[in-house]
C-alpha positions as a Markdown table, in Angstrom:
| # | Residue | x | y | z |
|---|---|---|---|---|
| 1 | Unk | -26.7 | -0.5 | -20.9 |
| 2 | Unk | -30.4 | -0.4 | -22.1 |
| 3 | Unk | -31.4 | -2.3 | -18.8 |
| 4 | Unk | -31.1 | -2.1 | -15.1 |
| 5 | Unk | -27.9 | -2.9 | -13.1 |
| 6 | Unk | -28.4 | -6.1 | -11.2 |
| 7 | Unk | -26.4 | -6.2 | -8.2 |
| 8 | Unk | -26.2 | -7.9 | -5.1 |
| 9 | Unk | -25.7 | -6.9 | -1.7 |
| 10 | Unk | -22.8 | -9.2 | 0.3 |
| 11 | Unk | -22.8 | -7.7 | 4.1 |
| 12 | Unk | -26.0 | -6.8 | 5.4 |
| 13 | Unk | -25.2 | -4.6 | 8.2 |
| 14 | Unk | -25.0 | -0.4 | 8.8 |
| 15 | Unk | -23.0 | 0.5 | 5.9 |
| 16 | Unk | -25.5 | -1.6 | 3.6 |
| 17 | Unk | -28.3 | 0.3 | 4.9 |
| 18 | Unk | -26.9 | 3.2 | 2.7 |
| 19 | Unk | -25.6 | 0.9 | -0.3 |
| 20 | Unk | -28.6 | -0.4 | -0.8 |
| 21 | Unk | -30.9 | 2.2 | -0.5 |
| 22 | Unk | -27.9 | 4.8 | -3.2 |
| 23 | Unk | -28.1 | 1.8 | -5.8 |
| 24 | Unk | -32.0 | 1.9 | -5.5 |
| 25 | Unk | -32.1 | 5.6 | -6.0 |
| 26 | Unk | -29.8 | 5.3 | -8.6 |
| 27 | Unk | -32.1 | 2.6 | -10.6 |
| 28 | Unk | -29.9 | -0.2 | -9.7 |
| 29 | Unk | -32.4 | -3.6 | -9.2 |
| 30 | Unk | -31.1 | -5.4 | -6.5 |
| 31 | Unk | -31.9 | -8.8 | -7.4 |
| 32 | Unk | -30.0 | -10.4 | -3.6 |
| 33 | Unk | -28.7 | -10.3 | -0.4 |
| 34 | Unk | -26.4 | -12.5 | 1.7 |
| 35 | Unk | -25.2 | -12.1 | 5.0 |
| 36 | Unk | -23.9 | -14.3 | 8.0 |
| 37 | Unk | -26.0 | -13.0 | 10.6 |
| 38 | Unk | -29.0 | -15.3 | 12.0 |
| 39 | Unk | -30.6 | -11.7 | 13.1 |
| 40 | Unk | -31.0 | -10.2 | 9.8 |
| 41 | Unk | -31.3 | -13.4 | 7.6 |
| 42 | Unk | -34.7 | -14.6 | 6.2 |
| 43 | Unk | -35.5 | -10.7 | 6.2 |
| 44 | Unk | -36.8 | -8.6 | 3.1 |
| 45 | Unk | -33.8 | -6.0 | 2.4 |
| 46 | Unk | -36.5 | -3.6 | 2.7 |
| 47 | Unk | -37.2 | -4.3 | 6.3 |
| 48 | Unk | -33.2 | -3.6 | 7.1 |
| 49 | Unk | -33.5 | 0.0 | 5.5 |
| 50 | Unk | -36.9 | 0.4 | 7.5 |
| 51 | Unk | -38.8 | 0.5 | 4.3 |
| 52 | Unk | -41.2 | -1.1 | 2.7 |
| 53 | Unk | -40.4 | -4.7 | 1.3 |
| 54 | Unk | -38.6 | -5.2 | -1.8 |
| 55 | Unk | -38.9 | -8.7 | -2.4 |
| 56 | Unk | -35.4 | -9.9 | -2.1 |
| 57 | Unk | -34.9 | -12.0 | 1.0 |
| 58 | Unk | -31.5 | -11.8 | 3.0 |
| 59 | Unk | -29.8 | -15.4 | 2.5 |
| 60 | Unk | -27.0 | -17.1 | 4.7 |
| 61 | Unk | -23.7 | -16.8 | 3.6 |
| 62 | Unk | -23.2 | -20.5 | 3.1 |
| 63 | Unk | -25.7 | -20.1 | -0.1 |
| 64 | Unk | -23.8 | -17.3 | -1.0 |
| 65 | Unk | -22.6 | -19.7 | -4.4 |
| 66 | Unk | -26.0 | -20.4 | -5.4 |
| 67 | Unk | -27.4 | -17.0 | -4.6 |
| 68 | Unk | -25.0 | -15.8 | -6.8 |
| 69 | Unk | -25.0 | -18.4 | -9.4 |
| 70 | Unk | -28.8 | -17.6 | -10.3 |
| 71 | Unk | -29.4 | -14.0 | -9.6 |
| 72 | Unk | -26.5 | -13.3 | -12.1 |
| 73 | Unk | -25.9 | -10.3 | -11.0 |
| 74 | Unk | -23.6 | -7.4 | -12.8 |
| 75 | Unk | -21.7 | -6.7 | -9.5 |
| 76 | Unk | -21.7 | -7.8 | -5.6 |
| 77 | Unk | -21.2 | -5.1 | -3.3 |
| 78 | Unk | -19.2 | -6.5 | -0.4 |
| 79 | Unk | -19.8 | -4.4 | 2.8 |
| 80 | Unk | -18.0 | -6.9 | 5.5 |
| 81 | Unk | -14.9 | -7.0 | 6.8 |
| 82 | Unk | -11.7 | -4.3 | 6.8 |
| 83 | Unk | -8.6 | -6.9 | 5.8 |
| 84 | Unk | -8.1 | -8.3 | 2.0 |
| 85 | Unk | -7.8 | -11.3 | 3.8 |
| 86 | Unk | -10.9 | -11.4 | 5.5 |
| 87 | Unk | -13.1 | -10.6 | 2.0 |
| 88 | Unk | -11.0 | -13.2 | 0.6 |
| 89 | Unk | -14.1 | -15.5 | 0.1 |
| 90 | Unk | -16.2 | -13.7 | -1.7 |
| 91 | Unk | -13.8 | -11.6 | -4.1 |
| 92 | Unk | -12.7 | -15.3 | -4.8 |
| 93 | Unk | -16.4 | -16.5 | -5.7 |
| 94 | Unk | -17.1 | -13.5 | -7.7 |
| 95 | Unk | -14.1 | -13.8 | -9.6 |
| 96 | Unk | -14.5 | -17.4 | -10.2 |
| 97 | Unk | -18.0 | -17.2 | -11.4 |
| 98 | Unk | -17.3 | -13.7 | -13.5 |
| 99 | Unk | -19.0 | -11.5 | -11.5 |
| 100 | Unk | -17.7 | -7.9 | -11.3 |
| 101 | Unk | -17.5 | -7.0 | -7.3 |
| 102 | Unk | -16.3 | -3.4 | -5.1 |
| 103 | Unk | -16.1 | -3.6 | -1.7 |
| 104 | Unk | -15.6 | -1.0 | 1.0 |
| 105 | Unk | -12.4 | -3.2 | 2.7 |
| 106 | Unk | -10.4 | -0.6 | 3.6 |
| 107 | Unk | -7.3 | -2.8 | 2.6 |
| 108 | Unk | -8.8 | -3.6 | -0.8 |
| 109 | Unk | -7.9 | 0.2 | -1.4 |
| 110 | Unk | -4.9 | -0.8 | -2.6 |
| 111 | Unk | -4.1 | -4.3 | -1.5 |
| 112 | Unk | -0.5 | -5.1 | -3.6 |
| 113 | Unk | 1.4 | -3.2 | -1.0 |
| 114 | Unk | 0.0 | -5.0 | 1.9 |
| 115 | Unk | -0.9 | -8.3 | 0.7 |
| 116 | Unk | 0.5 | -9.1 | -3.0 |
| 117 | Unk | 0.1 | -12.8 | -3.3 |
| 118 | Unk | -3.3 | -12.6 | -2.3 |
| 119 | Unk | -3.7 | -9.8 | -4.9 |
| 120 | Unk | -2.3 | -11.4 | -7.7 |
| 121 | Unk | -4.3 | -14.6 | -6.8 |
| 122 | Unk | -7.7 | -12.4 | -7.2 |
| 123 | Unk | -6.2 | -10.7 | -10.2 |
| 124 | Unk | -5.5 | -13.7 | -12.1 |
| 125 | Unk | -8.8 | -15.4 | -11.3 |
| 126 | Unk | -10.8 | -12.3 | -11.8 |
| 127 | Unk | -8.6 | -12.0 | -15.5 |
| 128 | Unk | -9.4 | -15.5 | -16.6 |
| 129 | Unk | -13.4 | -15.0 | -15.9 |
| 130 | Unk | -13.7 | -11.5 | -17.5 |
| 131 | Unk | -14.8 | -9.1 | -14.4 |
| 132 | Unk | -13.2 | -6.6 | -12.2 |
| 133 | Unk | -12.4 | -6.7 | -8.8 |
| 134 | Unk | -11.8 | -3.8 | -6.6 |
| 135 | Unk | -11.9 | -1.7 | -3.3 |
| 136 | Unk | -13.2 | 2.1 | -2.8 |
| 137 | Unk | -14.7 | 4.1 | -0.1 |
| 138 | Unk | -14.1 | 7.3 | 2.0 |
| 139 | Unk | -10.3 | 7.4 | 0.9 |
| 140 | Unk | -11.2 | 7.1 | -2.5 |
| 141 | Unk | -12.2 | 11.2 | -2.8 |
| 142 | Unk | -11.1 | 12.6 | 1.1 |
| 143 | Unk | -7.5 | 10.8 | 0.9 |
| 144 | Unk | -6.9 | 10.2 | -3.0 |
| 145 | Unk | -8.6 | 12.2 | -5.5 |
| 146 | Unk | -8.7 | 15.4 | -3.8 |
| 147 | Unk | -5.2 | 15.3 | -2.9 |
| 148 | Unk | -3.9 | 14.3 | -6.2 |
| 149 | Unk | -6.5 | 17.3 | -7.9 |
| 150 | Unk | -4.6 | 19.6 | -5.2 |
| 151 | Unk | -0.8 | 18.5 | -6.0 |
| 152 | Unk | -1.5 | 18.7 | -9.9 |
| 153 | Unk | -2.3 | 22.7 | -9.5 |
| 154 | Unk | 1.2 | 22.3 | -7.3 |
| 155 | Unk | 4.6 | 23.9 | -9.3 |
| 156 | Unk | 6.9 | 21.7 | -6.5 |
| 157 | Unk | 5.5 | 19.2 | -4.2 |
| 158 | Unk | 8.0 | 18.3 | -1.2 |
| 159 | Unk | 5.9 | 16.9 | 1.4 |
| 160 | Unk | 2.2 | 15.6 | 1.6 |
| 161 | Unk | 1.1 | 15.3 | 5.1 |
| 162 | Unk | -2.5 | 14.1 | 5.9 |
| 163 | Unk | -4.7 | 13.2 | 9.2 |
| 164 | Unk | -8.4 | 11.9 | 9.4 |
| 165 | Unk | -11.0 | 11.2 | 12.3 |
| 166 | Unk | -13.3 | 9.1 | 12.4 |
| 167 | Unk | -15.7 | 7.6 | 14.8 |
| 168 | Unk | -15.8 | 3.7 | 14.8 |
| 169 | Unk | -18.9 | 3.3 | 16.6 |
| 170 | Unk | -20.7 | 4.4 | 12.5 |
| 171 | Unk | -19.2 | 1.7 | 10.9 |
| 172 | Unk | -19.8 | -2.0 | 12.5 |
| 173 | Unk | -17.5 | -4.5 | 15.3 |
| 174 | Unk | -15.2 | -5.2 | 12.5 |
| 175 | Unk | -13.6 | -1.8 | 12.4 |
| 176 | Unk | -14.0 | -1.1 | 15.3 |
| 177 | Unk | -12.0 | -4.1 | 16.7 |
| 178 | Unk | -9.6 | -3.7 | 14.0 |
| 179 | Unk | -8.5 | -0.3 | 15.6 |
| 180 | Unk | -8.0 | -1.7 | 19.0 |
| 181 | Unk | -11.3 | -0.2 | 20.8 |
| 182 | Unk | -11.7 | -2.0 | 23.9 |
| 183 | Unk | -8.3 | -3.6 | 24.6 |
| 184 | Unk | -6.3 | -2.5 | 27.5 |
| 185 | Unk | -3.0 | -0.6 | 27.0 |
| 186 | Unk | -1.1 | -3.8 | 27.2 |
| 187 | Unk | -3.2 | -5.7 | 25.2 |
| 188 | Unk | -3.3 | -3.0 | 22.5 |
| 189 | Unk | 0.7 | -3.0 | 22.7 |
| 190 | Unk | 0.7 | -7.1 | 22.4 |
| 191 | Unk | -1.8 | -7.0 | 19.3 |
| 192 | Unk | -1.4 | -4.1 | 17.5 |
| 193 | Unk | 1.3 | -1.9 | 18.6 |
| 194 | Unk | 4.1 | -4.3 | 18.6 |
| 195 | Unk | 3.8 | -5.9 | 15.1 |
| 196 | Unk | 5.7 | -2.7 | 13.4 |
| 197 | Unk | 8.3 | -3.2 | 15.6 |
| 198 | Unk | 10.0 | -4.8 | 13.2 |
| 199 | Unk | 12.6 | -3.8 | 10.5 |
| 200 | Unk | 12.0 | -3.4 | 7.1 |
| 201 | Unk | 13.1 | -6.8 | 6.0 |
| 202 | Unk | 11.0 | -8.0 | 8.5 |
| 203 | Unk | 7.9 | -6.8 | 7.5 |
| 204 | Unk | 8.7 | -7.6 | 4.0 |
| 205 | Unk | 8.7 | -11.1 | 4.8 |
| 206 | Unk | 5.4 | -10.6 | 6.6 |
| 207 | Unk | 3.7 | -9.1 | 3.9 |
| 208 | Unk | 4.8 | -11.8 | 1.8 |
| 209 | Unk | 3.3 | -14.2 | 3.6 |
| 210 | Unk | -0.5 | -12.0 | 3.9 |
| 211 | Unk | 0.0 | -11.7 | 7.5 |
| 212 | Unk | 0.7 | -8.0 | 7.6 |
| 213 | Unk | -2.2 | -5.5 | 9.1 |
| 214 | Unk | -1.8 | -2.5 | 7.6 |
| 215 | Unk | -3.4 | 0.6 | 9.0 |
| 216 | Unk | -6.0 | 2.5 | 6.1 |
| 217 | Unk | -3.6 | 4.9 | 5.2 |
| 218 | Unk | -0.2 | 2.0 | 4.5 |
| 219 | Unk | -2.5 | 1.6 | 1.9 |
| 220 | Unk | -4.1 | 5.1 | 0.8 |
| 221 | Unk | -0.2 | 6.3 | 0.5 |
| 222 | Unk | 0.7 | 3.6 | -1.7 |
| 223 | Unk | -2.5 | 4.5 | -4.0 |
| 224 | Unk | -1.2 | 7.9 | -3.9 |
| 225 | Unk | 2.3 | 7.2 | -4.8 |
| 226 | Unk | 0.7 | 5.6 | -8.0 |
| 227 | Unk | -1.5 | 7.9 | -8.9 |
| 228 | Unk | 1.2 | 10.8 | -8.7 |
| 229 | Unk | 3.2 | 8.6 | -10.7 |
| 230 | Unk | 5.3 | 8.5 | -7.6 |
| 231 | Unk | 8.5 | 5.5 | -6.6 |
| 232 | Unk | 7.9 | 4.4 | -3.0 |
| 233 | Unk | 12.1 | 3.4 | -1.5 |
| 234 | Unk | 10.4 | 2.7 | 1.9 |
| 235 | Unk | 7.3 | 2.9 | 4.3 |
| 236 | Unk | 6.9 | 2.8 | 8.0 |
| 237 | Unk | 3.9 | 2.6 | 10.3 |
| 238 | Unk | 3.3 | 3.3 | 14.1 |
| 239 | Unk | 0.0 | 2.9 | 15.9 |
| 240 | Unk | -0.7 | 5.0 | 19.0 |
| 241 | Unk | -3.7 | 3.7 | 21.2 |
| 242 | Unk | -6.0 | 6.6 | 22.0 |
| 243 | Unk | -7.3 | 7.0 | 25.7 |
| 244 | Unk | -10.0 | 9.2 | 27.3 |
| 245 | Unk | -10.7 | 10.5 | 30.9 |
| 246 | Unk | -13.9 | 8.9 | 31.7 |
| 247 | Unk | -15.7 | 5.7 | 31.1 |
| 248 | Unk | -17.2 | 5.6 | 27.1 |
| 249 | Unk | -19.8 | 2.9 | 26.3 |
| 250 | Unk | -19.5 | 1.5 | 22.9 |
| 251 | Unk | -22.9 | 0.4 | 21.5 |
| 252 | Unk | -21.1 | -1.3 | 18.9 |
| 253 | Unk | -19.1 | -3.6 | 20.8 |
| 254 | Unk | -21.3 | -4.0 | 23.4 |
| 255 | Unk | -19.0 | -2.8 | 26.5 |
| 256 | Unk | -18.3 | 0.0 | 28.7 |
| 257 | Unk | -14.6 | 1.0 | 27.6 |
| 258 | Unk | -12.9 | 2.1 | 31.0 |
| 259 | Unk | -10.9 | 5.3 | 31.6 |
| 260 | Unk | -7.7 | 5.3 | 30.3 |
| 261 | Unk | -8.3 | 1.7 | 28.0 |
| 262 | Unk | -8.2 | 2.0 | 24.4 |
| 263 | Unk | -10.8 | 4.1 | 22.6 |
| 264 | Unk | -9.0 | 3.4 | 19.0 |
| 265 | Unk | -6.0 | 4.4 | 17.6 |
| 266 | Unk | -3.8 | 6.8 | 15.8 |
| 267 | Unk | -1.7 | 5.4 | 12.7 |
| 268 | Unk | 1.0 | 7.3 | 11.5 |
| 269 | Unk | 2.0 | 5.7 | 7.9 |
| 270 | Unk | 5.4 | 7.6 | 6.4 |
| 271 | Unk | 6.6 | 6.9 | 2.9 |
| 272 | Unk | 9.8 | 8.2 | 1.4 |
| 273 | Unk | 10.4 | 8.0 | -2.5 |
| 274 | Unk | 13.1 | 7.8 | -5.3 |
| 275 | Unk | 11.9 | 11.4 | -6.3 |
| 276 | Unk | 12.4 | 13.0 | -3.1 |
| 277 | Unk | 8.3 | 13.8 | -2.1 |
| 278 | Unk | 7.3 | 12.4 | 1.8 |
| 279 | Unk | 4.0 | 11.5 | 2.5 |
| 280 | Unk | 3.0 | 11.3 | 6.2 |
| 281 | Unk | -0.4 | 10.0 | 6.9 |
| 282 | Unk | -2.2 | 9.9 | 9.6 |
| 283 | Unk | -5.8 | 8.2 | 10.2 |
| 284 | Unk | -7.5 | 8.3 | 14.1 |
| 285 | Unk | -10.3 | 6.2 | 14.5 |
| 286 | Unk | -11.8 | 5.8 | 18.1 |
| 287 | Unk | -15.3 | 5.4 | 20.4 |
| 288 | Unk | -15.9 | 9.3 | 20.1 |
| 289 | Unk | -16.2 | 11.1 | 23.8 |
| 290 | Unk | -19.1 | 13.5 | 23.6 |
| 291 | Unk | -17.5 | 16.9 | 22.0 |
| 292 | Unk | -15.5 | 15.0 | 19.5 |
| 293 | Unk | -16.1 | 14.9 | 15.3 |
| 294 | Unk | -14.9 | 13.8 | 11.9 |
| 295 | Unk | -12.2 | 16.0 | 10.5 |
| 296 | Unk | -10.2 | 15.5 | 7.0 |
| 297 | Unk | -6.9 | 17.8 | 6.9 |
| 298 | Unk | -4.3 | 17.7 | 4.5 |
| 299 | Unk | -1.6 | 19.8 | 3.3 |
| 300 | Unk | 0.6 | 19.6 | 0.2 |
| 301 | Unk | 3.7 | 21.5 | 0.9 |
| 302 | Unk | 6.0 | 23.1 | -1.6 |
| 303 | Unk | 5.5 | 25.9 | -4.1 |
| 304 | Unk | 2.8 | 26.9 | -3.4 |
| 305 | Unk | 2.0 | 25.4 | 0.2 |
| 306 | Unk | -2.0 | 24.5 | 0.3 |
| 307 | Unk | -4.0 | 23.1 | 3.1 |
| 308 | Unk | -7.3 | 21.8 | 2.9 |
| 309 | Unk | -9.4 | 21.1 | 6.0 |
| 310 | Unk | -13.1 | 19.6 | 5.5 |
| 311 | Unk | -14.6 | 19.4 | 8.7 |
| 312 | Unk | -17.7 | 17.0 | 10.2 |
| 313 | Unk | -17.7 | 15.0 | 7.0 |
| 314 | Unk | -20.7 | 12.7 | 7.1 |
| 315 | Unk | -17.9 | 9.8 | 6.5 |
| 316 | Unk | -20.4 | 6.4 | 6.2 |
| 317 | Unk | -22.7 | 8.5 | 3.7 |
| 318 | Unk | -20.0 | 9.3 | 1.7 |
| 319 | Unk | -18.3 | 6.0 | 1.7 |
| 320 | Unk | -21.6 | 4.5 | 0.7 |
| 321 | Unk | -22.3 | 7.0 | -2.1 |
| 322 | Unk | -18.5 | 6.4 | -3.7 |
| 323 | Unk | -19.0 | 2.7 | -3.6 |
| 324 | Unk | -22.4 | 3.5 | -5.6 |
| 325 | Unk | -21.1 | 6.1 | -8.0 |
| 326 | Unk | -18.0 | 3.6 | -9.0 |
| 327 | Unk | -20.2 | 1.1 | -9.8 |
| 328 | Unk | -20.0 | 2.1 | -13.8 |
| 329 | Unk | -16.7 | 2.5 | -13.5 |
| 330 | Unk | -15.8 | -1.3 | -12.4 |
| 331 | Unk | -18.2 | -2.5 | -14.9 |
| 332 | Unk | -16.7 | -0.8 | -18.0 |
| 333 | Unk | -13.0 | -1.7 | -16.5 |
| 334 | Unk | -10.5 | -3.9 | -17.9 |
| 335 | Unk | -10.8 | -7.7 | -16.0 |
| 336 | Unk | -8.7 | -8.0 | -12.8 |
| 337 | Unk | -8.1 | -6.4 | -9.6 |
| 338 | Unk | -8.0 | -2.9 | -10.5 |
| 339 | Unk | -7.3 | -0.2 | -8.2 |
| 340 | Unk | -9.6 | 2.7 | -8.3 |
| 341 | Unk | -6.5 | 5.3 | -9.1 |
| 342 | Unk | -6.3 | 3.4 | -12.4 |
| 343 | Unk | -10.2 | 4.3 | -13.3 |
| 344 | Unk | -10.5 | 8.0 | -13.6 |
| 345 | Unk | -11.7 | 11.0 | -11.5 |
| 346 | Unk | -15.0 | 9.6 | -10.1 |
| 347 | Unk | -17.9 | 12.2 | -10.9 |
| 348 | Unk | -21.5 | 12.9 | -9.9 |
| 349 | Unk | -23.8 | 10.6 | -11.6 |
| 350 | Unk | -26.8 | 12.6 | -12.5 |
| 351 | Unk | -28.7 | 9.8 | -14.8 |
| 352 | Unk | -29.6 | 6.2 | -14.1 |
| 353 | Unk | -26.5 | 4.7 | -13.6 |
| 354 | Unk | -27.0 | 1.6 | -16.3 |
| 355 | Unk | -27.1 | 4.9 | -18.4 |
| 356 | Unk | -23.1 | 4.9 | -18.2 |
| 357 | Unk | -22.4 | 1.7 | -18.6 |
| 358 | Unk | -20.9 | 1.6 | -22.2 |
């Protein structure tokens, strides 16, 4: 592309911060902004990274159609919400109006295995109007390509088994709600806890219906099962709620979180397959106390047996930088939803990035 990348920001809250200033770095042009919050509209995006002003003024959501419409932009970056359904909206408007968009909705990872009608309605949309849909982050790299690199220097793979930390407070309310901080025990059992209770036909039905919620990893195993070429023949998940001894204030959602309530969570996601290979998952995500950090460990057991621990990863940096470095890759993609598996090993992007845009 012999020209800038246009793109426009959808979400103007922490992670964005990041987004915004990576694609600006990278000589994207960001040419809008939209968001729902009355605190940060009517602000110059440069003000919300504590820069200088750029010129482009953070608009309400409810103009989002027209700030689309004539910024034509060549992707939206949607840094909202954590469920497919909850990004529904504006996947939806920038399929309809053939606008390429990547959001970092953690279900959006690899939404047919959680939410398939949903996915197919995006898919078709997005297929009609020529542009690509799709969801990265984090788990593209620390819980997709870099185990996949690891099993394909692996003679036999019997087991993958994975856990991540990560602190919710770095990454916004909706997150942070989504894994339960706050709640009491009971009320984390009644919400959360109790909806994979269920059998399998049961949650089938559920899923059919979009009204699953899938922990991250329900779908980081199912983007692994297709990038290892790999038949899923079923897949469980349990959430644990995550206590500590002493009170914890949460900046993020506002509250003093007492001893013994729910920091967060612990989801345990197990998936069997036709050719024989487990994968047990495991992704904690909680109000930190004091002494407590990000860790990434995962081992790939068989012949040979390799474990791979990355510890303090600086998780929102490296979401944010994925989301920027795909961006080439979901313009040059076929149209639809397309799941980041199906793109390619994502690489370093030493040049301008309109520079890979074929």
């Amino acid at each position: 592309m012999d020209r800038k990348i246009k793109a426009v920001q959808y979400g103007v809250g922490k992670m964005s911060v990041y987004t915004m200033r990576y694609m600006l770095e990278k000589g994207i042009e960001i040419v809008g902004a939209i968001d729902v919050n009355p605190e940060v509209i009517g602000k110059d995006v440069g003000q919300i990274m504590e820069k200088e002003n750029i010129g482009v003024i953070v608009s309400d959501a409810k103009n989002a159609r027209e700030v689309l419409s004539s910024s034509k932009p060549d992707i939206c970056i949607i840094t909202t919400r954590s469920l497919f359904s909850e990004v529904e909206e504006p996947f939806m408007l920038c399929a309809e109006l053939g606008i390429n968009a990547i959001s970092t909705c953690e279900e959006a990872f690899f939404p047919m295995n959680s939410n398939p009608n949903l996915t197919k309605k995006v898919d078709e949309l997005a297929k009609k109007n020529n542009c690509t849909i799709t969801g990265t982050g984090y788990q593209d790299i620390y819980w997709g390509q870099l185990i996949s690199s690891i099993a394909g220097s692996t003679q036999t793979i019997k087991k993958i088994k994975g856990s991540s930390s990560y602190n919710v407070e770095e990454y916004g309310i909706a997150l942070a709600e989504a894994h339960g901080a706050g709640l009491t025990l009971e009320e984390f059992d009644k919400k959360i806890a109790s909806a994979d209770r269920i059998s399998d036909e049961e949650r089938n039905a559920v899923i059919e219906k979009g009204d699953y919620m899938p922990s991250y990893m329900w779908n980081v195993n199912g983007w692994l099962c297709s990038k290892l070429g790999l038949t899923v023949t079923s897949q469980t998940q349990k959430c644990v709620p995550q206590t500590y001894k002493d009170d914890i204030f949460s900046s993020t959602l506002n509250m003093n979180i007492k001893a013994g309530d729910s920091t967060g969570m612990s989801a345990v996601v197990t998936t069997t397959t036709k050719e024989g290979i487990i994968i047990e998952s495991e992704c904690i995500g909680k109000v930190y106390a004091p002494d407590e950090y990000d860790k990434n460990v995962w081992t790939v057991e068989g012949e040979p047996t390799t474990t791979i621990t990355v510890e303090k990863p600086a998780t929102v940096e490296l979401t944010c930088a994925t989301v920027v470095n795909r961006i080439p890759d979901v313009i040059n993609a076929e149209a639809g939803y397309i799941t980041t598996e199906k793109f390619g090993e994502l690489n370093f992007k030493v040049k301008p990035l309109n520079e890979y845009v074929k």
